[in-house]
C-alpha positions as CSV (number, residue, x, y, z in Angstrom):
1,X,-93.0,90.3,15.3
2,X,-94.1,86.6,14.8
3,X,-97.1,87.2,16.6
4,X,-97.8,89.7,14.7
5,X,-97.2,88.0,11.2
6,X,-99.8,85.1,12.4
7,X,-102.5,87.8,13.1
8,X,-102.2,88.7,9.9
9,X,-102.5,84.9,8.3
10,X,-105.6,84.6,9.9
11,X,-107.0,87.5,8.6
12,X,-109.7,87.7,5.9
13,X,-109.0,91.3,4.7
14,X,-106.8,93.4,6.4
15,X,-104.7,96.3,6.5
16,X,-100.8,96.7,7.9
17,X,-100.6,100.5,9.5
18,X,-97.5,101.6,10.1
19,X,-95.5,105.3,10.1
20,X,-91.9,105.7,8.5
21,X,-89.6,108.3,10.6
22,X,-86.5,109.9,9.2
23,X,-85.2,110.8,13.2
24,X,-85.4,108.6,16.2
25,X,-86.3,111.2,18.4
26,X,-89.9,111.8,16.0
27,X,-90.1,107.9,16.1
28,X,-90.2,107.7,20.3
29,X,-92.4,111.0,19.8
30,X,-95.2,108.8,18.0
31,X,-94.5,105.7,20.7
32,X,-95.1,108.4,23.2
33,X,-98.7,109.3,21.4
34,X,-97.4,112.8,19.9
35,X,-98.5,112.8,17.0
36,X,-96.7,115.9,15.1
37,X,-99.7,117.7,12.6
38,X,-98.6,119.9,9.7
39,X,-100.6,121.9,7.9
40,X,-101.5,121.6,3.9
41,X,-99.9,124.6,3.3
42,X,-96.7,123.0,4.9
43,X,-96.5,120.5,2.1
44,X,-97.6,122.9,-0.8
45,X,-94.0,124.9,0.2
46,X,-92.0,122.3,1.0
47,X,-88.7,122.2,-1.0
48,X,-87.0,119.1,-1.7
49,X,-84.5,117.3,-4.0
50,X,-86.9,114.3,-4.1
51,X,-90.3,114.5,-6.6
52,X,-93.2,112.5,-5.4
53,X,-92.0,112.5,-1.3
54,X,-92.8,115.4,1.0
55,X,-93.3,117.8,-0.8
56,X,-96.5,118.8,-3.4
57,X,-97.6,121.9,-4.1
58,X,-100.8,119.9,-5.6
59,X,-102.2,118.9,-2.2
60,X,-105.9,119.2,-1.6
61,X,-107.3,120.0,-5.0
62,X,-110.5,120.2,-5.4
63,X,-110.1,120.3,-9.1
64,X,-107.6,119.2,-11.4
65,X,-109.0,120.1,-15.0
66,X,-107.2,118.7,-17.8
67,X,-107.3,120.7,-20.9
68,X,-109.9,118.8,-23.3
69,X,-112.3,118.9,-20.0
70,X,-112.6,123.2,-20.2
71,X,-113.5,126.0,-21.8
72,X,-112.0,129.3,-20.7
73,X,-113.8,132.5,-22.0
74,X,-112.2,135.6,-21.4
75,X,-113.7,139.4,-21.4
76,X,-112.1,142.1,-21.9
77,X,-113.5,145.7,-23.3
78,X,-117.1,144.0,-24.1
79,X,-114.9,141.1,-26.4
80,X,-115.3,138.0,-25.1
81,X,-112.5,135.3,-26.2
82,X,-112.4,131.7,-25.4
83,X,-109.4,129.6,-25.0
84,X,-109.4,126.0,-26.6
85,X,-107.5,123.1,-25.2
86,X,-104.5,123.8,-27.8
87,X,-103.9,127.2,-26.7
88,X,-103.8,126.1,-22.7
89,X,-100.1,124.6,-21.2
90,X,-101.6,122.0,-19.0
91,X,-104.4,120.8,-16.7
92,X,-106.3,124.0,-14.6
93,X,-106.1,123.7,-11.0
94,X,-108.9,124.3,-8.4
95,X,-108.3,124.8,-4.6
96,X,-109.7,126.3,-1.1
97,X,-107.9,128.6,1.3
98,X,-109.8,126.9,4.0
99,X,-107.5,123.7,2.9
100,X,-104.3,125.4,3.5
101,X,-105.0,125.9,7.3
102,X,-105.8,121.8,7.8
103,X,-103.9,119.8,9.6
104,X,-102.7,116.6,8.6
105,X,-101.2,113.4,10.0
106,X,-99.3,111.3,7.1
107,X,-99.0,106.9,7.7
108,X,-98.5,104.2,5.5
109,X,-101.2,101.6,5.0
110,X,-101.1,98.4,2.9
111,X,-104.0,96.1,2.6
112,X,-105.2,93.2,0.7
113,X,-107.9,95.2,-1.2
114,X,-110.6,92.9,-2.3
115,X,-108.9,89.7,-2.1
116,X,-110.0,87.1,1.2
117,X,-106.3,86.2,2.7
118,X,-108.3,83.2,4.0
119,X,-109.1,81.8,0.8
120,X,-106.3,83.3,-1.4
121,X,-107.3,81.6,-5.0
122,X,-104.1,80.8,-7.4
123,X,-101.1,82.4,-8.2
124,X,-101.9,85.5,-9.7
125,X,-103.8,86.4,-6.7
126,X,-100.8,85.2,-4.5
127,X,-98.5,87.5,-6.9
128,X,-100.9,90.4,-6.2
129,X,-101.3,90.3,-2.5
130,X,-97.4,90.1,-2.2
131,X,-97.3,92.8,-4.4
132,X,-99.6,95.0,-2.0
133,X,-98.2,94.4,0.9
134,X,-94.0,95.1,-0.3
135,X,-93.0,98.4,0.7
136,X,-91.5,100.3,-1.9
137,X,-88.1,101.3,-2.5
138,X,-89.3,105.3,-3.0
139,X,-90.5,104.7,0.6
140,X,-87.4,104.6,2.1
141,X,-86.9,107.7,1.4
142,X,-89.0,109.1,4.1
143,X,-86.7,107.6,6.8
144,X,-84.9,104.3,8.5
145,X,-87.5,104.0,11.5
146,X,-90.3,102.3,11.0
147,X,-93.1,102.0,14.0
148,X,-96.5,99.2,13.2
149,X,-99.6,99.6,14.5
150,X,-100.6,96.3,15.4
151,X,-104.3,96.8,16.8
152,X,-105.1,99.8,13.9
153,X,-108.7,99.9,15.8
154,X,-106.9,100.6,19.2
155,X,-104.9,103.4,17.4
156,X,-107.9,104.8,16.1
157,X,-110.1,104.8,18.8
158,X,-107.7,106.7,21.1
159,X,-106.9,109.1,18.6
160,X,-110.8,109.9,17.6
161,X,-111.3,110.5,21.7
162,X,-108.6,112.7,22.1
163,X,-109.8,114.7,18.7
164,X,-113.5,114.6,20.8
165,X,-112.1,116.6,23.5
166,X,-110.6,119.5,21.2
167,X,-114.1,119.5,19.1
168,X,-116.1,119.7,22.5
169,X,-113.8,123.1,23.6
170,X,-114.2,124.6,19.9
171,X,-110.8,123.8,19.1
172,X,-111.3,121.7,16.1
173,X,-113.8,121.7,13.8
174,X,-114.2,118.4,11.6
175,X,-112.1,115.4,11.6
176,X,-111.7,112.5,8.8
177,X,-109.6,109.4,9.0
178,X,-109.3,107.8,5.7
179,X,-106.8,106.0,2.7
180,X,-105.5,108.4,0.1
181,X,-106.9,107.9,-3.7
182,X,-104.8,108.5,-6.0
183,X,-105.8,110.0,-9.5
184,X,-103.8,110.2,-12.7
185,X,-102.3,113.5,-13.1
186,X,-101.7,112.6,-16.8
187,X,-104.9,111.3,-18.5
188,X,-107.4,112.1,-15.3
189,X,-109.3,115.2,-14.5
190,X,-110.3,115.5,-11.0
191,X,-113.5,117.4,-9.6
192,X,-114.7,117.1,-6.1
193,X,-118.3,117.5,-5.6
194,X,-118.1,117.7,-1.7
195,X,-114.7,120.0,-1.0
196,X,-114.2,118.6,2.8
197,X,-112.8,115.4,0.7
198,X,-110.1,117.3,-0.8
199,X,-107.0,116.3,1.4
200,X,-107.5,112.6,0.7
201,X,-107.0,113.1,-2.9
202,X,-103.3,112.8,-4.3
203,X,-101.8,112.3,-7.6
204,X,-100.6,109.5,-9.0
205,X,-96.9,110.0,-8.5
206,X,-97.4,109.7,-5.1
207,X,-99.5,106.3,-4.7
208,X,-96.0,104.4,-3.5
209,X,-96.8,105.6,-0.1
210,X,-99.9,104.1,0.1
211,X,-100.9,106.6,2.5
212,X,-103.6,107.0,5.4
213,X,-104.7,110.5,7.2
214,X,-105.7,111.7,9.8
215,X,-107.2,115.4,9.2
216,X,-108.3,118.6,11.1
217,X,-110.3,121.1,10.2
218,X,-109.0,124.3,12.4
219,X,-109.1,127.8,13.3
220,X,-105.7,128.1,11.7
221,X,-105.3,131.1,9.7
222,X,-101.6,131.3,11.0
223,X,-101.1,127.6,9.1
224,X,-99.9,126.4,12.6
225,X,-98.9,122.8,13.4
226,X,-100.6,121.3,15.8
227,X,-99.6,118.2,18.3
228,X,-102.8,116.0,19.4
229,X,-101.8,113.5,22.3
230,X,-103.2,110.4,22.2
231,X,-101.4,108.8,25.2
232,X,-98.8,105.9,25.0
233,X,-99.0,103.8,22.4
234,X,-96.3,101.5,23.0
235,X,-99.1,98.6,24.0
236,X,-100.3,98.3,19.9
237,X,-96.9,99.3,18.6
238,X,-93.8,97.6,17.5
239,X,-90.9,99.1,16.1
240,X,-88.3,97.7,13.3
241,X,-85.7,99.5,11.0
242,X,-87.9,100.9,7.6
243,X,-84.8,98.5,5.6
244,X,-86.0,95.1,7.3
245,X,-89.7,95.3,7.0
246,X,-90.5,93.5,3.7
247,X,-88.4,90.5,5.0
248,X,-90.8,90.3,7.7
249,X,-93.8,90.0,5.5
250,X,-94.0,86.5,4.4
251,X,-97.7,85.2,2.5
252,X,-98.4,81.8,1.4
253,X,-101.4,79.7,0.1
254,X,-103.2,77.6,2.6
């Protein structure tokens, strides 16, 4: 792990990738290159105690319409009557079916954003960078095992050419790796021009996670999971308890 903590002094900008397991057995699943998918419509049904953990019946919007941004006409019987903001009880939401069928694979990734690590300049930059890269209390609730990438290009690679061999026999048909934004469920109203960017899109409520996916696009009208096996990946991994890992991160000026 020491090694690992130097890699990342030397680092200009970089990012720490890492999954959170709530059983051991999921945990040597993932070290073993399993890498469990559900679907949207999976998280949209969930049912938990928790708000703003697994479960979100908001996932992939394409459209979260806050009521000062519309204007609803209704017609009925040749009477046409339109709604103003006043008269709606929150925000209008958008959505595809197409969404619902996607596959998903949830991590955790904290980076520096926009500041150089190499050349960290004073203390409120200091304060911010140790602020990015602290895991969150609300993150411990998804579970006390805790696996890092170390080489996130590695990781990626391997799982982008075991996604080429399902697209080449038809058996998945777009694939996106990218960080989550997170948009203000409150103040914010949220339309996507280009729907394919829908499952990266989350509300505010859940931007603790800081969380990176890994999406298919299936043939999944039966909302299936779906395993992709990358191979071992015990090489780029380390594993720690979810508990210890923001006494491992230590950042200091140079």
């Amino acid at each position: 792990m020491e090694t690992f903590i130097e890699k990342i002094a030397m680092a200009k900008k970089i990012g720490v990738l890492f999954k959170v397991f709530s059983r051991e057995d999921f945990k040597e699943g993932f070290l073993d290159g399993h890498l469990y998918m559900n679907t949207i419509d999976y998280f949209r049904k969930y049912e938990e105690e928790l708000d703003g953990n697994i479960a979100d019946k908001f996932e992939a919007l394409t459209g979260w319409l806050q009521p000062h941004d519309i204007m609803l006409t209704i017609e009925a019987n040749g009477e046409k009557f339109t709604l103003n903001p006043n008269d709606m009880a929150g925000p209008a939401t958008i959505s595809m079916k197409k969404h619902d069928h996607a596959n998903v694979y949830c991590m955790t990734q904290l980076h520096s954003h926009d500041i150089d690590m190499s050349r960290v300049k004073g203390e409120e930059e200091l304060r911010r960078l140790k602020q990015y890269f602290t895991l969150p209390e609300e993150s411990k609730n998804l579970g006390a095992y805790l696996v890092i990438i170390v080489n996130p290009a590695a990781f990626l690679e391997r799982v982008r050419l075991a996604v080429q061999g399902h697209i080449e026999r038809n058996e998945v048909l777009a694939y996106q790796a990218k960080q989550v934004i997170y948009y203000d469920e409150n103040k914010t109203s949220l339309t996507l021009k280009n729907d394919i960017e829908a499952p990266f899109y989350k509300q505010s409520k859940y931007s603790h996670q800081s969380e990176f996916r890994l999406c298919l696009l299936r043939d999944n009208l039966a909302n299936k999971p779906f395993t992709l096996n990358i191979g071992s990946i015990r090489d780029i991994a380390t594993e720690i308890r979810t508990e210890d890992f923001n006494s491992l991160i230590e950042l200091k000026r140079n």
